[in-house]
N, C-alpha and C positions, 0 to 999 in steps of 0.2 A: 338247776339254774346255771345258767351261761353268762359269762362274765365278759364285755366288749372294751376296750382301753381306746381313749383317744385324748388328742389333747385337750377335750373339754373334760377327762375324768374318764370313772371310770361306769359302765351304763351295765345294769343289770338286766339281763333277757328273760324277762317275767310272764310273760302276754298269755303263753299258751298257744299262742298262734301268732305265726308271718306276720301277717296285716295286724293284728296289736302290736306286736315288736316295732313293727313300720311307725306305728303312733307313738308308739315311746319312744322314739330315738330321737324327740326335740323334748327338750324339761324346761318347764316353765319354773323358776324357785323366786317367790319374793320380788317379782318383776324381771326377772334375769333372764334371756332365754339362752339355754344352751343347745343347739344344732349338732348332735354329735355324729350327723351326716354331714359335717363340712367341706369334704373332699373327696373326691374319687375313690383315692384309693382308702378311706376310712370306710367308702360305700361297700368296698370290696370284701373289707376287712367284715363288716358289721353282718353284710348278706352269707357269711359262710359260717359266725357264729348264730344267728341267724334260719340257719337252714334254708336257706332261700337260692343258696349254690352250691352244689355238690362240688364239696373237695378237689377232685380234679380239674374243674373248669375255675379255681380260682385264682391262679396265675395268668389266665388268659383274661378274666376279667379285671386284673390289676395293670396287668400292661395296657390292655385298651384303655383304660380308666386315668392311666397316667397323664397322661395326655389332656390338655385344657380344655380343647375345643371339646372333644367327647365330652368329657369328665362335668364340661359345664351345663351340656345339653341335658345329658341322661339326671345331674343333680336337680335340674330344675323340673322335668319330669315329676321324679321320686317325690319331690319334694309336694308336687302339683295329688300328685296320686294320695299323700298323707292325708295333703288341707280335705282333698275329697269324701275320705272316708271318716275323718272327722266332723266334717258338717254332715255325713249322714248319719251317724250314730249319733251328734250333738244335735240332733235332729233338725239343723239350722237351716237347711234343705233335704226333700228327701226325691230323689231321683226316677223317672217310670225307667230310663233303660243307664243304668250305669254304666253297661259292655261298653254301651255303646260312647260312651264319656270317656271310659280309659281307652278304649280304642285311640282313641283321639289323640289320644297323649302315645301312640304305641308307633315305630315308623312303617305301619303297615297294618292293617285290621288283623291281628291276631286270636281275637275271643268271638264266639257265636252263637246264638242260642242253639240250645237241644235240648227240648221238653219240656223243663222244669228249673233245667241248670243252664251253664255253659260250657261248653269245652274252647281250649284251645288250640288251635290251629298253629303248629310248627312243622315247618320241614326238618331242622332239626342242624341245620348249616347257617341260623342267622352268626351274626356276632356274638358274644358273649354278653357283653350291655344291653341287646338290645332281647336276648334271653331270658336276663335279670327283671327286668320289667315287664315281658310278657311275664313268668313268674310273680310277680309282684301282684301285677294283676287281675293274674287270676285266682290269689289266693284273696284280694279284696273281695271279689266275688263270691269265692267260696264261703268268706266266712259271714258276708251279708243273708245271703241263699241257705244255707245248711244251719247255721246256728243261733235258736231266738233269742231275739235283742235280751230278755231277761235273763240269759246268762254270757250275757256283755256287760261288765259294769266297771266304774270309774272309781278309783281309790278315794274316799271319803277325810283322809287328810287336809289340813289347808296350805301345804306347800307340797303338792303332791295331785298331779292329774293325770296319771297313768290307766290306762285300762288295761283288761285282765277278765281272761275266764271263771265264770262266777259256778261251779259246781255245785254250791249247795242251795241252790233253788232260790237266791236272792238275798240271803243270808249275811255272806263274806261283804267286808267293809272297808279293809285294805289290799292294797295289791301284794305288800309286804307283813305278814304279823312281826318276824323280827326287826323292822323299820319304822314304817309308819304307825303300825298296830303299837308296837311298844311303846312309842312316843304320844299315842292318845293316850294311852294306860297311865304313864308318869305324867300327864297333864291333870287329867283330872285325879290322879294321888294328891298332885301338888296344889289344886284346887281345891279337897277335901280337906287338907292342911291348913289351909289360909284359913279357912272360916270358922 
């Protein structure tokens, strides 16, 4: 597990996958929301713990990120790219062509179908920001496409709405057992107590 620091705290990288990560980098606690994509360069910061930028390209995508005007364009993207992939697993819409959705949000149609999946389409010279979010997604993609909703699931906590790779067949109920898991275990102790 990968540890991300920002000024909202500090965000644990649990998902299993990109596109879950991408979901958990805003927490909802007790009505609070914390955005721990707040800035550029935190986006920077987060997409390399993250794995979403190989190491070398992440000073390149710090200095362009610096920068307001990028830094605010590409945030609201990212940000755009989350809410999406949330209402499709919150099932609150479910999309016929999603490429074709993030394209949208991309500065140039970078994703296309072939076959069954997508590939994407780079020359391999865009900018570093605008890399990160063909990256971004295509890994929404990927993980829509490759992997059944049934081992996508959402931590079962009630301060706690993280998603996460569910490997035991529907089973698993938190995203954290040393977190959340422990914290239902000492509830219902302490509920057992009471009565």
């Amino acid at each position: 597990m990968q540890i991300f620091e920002s000024r909202q705290g500090r965000l644990k990288v649990i998902g299993e996958h990109p596109a879950l990560d991408l979901l958990n980098s805003v927490d909802v606690d007790r009505g609070r929301v914390s955005d721990f994509l707040e800035s550029g360069v935190a986006l920077a910061r987060w997409s390399e713990v993250a794995a979403l930028t190989p190491p070398d390209e992440v000073q390149k995508l710090v200095a362009a990120l610096e920068k307001e005007s990028v830094a605010g364009a590409v945030l609201g993207k990212v940000h755009a790219m989350r809410q999406l992939l949330a209402d499709e697993l919150l099932e609150v819409r479910q999309s016929e062509d999603l490429a074709a959705l993030l394209n949208d949000l991309l500065p140039h149609p970078l994703l296309s179908a072939a076959g069954e999946g997508v590939i994407l389409n780079s020359r391999g010279d865009e900018p570093a920001e605008q890399r990160l979010l063909a990256r971004m997604a295509l890994h929404i993609v990927a993980l829509l496409l490759s992997v059944p909703r049934a081992h996508i699931s959402q931590c079962e906590a009630p301060n706690c709405d993280w998603f996460f790779l569910d490997h035991s067949g529907g089973r698993r109920r938190w995203c954290l057992m040393q977190g959340c898991g422990n914290a239902a275990k000492a509830r219902r102790h302490r509920a057992k107590l009471s009565t």
